[in-house]
N, C-alpha and C positions, 0 to 999 in steps of 0.2 A: 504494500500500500504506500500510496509516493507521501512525502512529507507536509509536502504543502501542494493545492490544487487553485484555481480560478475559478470563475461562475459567470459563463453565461446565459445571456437570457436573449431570445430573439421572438419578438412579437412581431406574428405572422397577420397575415388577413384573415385566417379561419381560428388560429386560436394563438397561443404563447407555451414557450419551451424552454424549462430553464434545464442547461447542462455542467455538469463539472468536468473540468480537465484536467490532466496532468501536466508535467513538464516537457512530456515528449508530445503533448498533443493530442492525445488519448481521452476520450470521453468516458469518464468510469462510472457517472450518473446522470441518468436525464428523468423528467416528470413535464407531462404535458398535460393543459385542458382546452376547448373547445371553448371560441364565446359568438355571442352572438349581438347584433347592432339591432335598434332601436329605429321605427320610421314612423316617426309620428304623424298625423292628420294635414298639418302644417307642412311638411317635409315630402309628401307623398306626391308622385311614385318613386322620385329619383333622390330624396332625400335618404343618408344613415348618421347616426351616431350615436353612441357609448354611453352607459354611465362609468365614468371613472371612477367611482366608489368600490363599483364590483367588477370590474375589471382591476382594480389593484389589489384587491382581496381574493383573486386567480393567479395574477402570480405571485400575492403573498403564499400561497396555498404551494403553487408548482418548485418555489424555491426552500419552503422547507420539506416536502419530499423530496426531493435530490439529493439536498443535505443527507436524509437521514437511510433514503437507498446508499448514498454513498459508505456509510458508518464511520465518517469521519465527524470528529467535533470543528464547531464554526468556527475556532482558534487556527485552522489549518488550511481555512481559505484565505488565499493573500491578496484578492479583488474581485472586483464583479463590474462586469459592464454590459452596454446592452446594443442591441442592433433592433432597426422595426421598420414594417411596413411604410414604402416612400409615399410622398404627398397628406398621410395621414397628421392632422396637428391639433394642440388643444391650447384653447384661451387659459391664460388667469388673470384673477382682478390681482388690487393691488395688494389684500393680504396675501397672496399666494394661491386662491378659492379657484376653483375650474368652472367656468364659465361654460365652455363647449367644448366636448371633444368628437374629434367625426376620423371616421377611416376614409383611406385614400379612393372610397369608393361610395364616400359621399358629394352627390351630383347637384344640391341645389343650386349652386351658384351657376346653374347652366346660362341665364339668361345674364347677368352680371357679369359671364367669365365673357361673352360675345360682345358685352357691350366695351367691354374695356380693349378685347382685340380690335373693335372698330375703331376704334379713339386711336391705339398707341400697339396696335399689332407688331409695326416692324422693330419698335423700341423695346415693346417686351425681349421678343425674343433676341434681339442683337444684346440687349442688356445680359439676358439671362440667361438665353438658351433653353427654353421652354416656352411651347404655346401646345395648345389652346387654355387660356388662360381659365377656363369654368376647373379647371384640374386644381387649381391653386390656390395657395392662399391669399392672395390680394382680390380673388373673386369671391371668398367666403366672407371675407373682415367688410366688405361692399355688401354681400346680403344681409349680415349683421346691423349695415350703417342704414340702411332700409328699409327693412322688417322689422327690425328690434334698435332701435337708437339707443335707447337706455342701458341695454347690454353692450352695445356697439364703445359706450361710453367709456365703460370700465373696464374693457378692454385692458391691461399693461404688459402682459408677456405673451408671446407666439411661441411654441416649442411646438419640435417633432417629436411623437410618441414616443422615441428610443431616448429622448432628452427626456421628458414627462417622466421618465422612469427612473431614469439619475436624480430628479429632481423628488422623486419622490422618495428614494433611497436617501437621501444626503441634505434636500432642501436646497440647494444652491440649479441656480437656472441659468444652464449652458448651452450653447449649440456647435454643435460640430459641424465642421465645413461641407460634409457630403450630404448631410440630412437637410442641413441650411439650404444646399444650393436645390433641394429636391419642393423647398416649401413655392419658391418663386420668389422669392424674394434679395437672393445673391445677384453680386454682380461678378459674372464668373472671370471675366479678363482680370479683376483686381482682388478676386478670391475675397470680398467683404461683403456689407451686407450693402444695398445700395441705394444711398441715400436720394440719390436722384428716381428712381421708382419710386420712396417715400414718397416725397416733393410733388411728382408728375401726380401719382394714383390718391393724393390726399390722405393716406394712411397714416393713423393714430400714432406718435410721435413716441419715442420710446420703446416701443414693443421688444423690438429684437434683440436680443439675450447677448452676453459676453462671449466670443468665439471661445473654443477648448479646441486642443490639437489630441486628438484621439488619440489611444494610449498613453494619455498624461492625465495624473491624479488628479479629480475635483472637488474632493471633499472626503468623508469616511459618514457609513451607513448610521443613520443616527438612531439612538436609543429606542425612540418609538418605530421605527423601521425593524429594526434588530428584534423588537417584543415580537414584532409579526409575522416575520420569515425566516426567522432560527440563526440568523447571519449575528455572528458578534457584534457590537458596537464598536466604530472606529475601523471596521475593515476599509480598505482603499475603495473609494467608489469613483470608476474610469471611465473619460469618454471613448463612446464606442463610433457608431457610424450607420448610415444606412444598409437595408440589410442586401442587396445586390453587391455593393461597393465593399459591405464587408466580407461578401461570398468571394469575390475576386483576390481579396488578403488569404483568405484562406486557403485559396490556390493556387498562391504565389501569385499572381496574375498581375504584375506590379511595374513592369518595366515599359516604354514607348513600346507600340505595333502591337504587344501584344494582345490576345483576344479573349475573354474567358464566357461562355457561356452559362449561366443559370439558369437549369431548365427544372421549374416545379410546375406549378398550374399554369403561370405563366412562364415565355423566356426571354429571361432579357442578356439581350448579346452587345457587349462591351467592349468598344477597345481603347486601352489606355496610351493616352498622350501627353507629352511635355508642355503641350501648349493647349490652350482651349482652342477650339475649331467650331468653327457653327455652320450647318448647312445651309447654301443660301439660300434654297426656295422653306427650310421650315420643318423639312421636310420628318427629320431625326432629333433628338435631344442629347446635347452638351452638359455635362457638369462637373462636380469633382470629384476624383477619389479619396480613400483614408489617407492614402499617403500623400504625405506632403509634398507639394513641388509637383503632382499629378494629376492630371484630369481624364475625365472618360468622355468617349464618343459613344450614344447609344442608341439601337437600332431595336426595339422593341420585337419580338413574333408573336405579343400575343398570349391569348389561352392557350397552350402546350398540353401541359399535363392536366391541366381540365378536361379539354377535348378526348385526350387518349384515356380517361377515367373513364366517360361518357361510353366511347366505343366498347369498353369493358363489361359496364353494365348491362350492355345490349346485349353481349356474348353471352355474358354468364349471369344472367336475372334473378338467380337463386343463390350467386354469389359461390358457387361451387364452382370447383377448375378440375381438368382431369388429373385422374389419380389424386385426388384431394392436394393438389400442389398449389401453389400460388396461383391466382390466374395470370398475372402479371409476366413470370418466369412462362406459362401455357401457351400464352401472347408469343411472347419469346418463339418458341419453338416451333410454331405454326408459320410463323414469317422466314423460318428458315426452309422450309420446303416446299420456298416458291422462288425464283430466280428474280435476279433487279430488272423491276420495270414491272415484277406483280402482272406480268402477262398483259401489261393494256394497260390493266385497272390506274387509276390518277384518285387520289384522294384530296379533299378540300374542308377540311372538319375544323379550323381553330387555328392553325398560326399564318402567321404573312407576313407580308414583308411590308414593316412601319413604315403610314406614310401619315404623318398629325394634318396636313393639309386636305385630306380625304377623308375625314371623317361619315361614314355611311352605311348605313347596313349591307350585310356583303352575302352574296349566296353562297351554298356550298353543296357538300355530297361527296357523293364516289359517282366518276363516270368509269363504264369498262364496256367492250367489245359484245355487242348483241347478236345473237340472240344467247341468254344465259343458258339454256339446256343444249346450249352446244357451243360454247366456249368456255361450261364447266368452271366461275366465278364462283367461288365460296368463302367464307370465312375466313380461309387460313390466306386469300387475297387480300380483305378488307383489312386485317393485320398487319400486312406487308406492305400496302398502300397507303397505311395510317402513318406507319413506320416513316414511309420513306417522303412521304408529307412534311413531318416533322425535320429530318434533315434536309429537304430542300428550304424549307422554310427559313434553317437557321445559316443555310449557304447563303440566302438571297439577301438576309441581313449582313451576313458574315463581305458582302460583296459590296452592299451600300455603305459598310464603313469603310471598306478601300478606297472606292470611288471618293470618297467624302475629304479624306483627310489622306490621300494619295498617296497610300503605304500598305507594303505587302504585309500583311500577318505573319511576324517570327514565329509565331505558335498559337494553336486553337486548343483553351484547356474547357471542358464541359464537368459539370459539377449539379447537385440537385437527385430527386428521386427518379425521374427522368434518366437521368445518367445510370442507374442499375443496369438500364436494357442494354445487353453485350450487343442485343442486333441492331438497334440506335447508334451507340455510338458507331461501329464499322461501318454502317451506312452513311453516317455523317463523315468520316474518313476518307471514303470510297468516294463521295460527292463532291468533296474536298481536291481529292486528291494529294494530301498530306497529312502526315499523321496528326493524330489527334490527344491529346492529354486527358485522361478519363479518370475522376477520383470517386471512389467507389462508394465512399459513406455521404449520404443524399445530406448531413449536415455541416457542408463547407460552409455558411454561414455563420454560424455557432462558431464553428472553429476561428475563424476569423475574429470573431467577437474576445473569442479569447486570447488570442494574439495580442486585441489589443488591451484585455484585462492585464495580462502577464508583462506585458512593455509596463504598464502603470506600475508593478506591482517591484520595476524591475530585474526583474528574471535574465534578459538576455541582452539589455541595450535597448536600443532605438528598435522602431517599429519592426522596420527590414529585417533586423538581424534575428528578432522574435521568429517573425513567418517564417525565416529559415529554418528556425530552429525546431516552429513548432508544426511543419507542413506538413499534410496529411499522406497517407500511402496514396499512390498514384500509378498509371499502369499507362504507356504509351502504343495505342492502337494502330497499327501500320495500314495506308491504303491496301486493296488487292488492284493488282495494278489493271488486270483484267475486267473488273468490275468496275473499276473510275472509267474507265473505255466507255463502257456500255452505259454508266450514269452522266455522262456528259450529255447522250441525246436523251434518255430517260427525264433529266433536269429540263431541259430545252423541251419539252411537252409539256412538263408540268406547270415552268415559267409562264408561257404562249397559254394554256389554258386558264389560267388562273390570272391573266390579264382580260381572256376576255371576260370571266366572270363579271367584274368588275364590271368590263362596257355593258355586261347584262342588266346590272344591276342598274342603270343609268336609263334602257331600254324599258324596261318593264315596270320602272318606277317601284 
């Protein structure tokens, strides 16, 4: 049992996970619960958000089980920091009191977020590198100035959820640069917050919190914190970072060109650059990484691993897989006993290739070779077609950041529960045509998180030299060289189809 360990926590969009690590990087205890958002009267349909009472009383709950899975005493954790769901944020007034919190998949400001693109579209995003602004928080603190003035009033801190949670650990209100730049409200060329967005959008003066450089100490868990989650008093409480940006530390994924994929429900495909770049038509989103001196290029695909959940359930309705195996591993082995290209078959179920200026409902499906009782289309197609869906998808992004920031990928690393599937990843290789970095435990974000608990904590030095230190096992998938052959026109039908869906979708209204 190691001597001392860290504590992450990464709050997801379906629930929160708090995990302990070792020194080598090793997760020796995790505890998870599921929560659920709130859509009030007011809010509906596209309105969510939280109570922060009981959602901090979830992972008070999830961190003192890991604790106590772990059987280590709270004396032998040397930090805790956290990672969480981007564009999610929560108000406080001026005692410290939460005002509002909403996940990054509350839409009210939809009508606020168009009105302020109409005003200052191209200054958002040259400023920030982000639009469509109903995503953000300068369109939310505008429905607050609207609807609710009085709330709007007492407004005095904006935090991201993985801040809300240092903050609620430790009481001290920080923001870190990647979560900052994910609110709208950075200005990414000068990596601060930007006062001139302030000024232009008329936002409440003050709000924005004191920067913290992740993995550097912010405070120590205070007493009343400590009563409710088993954590001692006075542990190091660290900033961590969004959780993408921290899935990318986790996987090394830290240097210029390089690419790292996170593929959960959704995937978001990243590459990291020295300089901020912004597309010029809008098209992708810019912001920062954990590491200092670093910023990301990012090409969104999308529902990912929602979509391929979805096709799951279709398959196995009863939630049974053969020979009582995983369905997931079933999945697996059914796509292997079909050759690339799935015989025809093109699937269109959930990822694409980000475009924020096209915002639209999109169609989809599986098209394949008619008549079905004689080109014998089954299942173990629809698998393979899912499959190879998913890694065109994250080629097509993996493409739009070259094009964008005019540099080859030194390396493509994939990470996420997505990442189990051995037939994914070689697909995605294959599509590639270069090998691919595949890290096998679906919690490269966690790990990351604890990277940068352990830098706080200092274990190893600076951030960098942590990740080295604490990076996870990893397995480099080689193309088949025969099979990129054949996936090059395989991709070029998928491409050509899935653009015209689009024009369909235009046609048919």
């Amino acid at each position: 049992m190691p001597d001392h360990c860290v504590l992450a926590i990464d709050a997801g969009s379906s629930g929160c996970r708090a995990l302990l690590f070792d020194p080598q990087g090793k997760a020796i205890s995790s505890a998870r619960r599921d929560w659920n958002y709130d859509t009030p009267p007011e809010i509906a349909p596209l309105g969510r958000q939280f109570n922060p009472e009981a959602f901090w009383t979830i992972i008070c709950q999830i961190i003192a089980e890991a604790i106590q899975r772990s059987g280590l005493t709270p004396s032998r954790i040397a930090a805790v920091s956290a990672a969480s769901q981007r564009q999610g944020v929560v108000f406080l007034d001026r005692d410290g009191v939460e005002l509002y919190a909403g996940p990054n998949t509350d839409l009210r400001a939809l009508v606020e977020g168009f009105s302020i693109d109409g005003q200052f579209g191209g200054d958002i995003h040259r400023i920030t590198g982000h639009t469509p602004s109903f995503l953000f928080t300068p369109a939310k603190l505008r429905w607050f100035k609207t609807h609710h003035p009085q709330t709007y009033h007492r407004i005095a801190t904006v935090l991201s959820i993985n801040n809300w949670i240092i903050y609620r650990l430790c009481g001290r209100a920080v923001a870190d640069l990647s979560s900052a730049a994910d609110t709208g409200l950075v200005d990414i060329r000068e990596s601060a917050w930007s006062s001139q967005l302030l000024t232009m959008l008329e936002l409440p003066p003050g709000v924005c919190p004191e920067m913290a450089v992740p993995g550097t100490a912010v405070g120590t868990v205070s007493p009343g914190s400590a009563a409710r989650t088993g954590l001692a008093a006075g542990t190091p409480v660290v900033a961590g970072g969004a959780d993408t940006q921290c899935g990318l530390l986790g996987m090394g994924v830290n240097n210029e060109a390089e690419v790292g994929v996170l593929a959960g429900w959704s995937a978001s495909v990243q590459m990291v650059t020295a300089r901020p770049i912004l597309h010029p038509e809008g098209r992708i989103w810019s912001g920062c990484h954990v590491v200092p001196g670093r910023w990301i290029l990012e090409s969104n695909a999308a529902e990912s691993g929602g979509a391929y959940a979805w096709l799951k359930g279709l398959l196995y309705e009863d939630g049974a897989a053969q020979a009582g195996n995983d369905a997931y591993a079933a999945m697996d082995r059914l796509a292997e006993q079909v050759p690339p290209g799935a015989d025809g078959a093109l699937a269109f179920i959930g990822p694409r290739v980000m475009d924020m200026t096209r915002l639209r409902p999109a169609l989809g499906g599986f098209l394949f070779p008619i008549t079905p009782s004689v080109t014998a289309v089954g299942r173990k197609h629809f698998v393979r077609a899912a499959l190879e869906n998913l890694a065109f998808a994250f080629k097509a992004n993996c493409d739009q950041l070259a094009q964008t920031s005019d540099m080859d990928p030194e390396r493509v690393s994939i990470g996420g529960g997505l990442a189990r599937s051995r037939s994914l990843v070689q697909m995605l290789s294959d599509a590639l045509g270069r090998p691919v970095v595949s890290f096998g435990t679906p919690q490269v974000t966690a790990c990351g998180v604890a990277m940068c608990a352990a830098a706080g904590a200092g274990w190893y030095g600076d951030l960098r030299a942590t990740a080295e230190a604490m990076r996870p096992a990893s397995e480099v998938i080689e193309p088949d060289q025969k099979s990129s052959s054949e996936y090059a026109k395989h991709y070029g039908r998928w491409l050509h189809a899935s653009r015209w869906l689009e024009s369909l979708v235009e046609e048919v209204g």
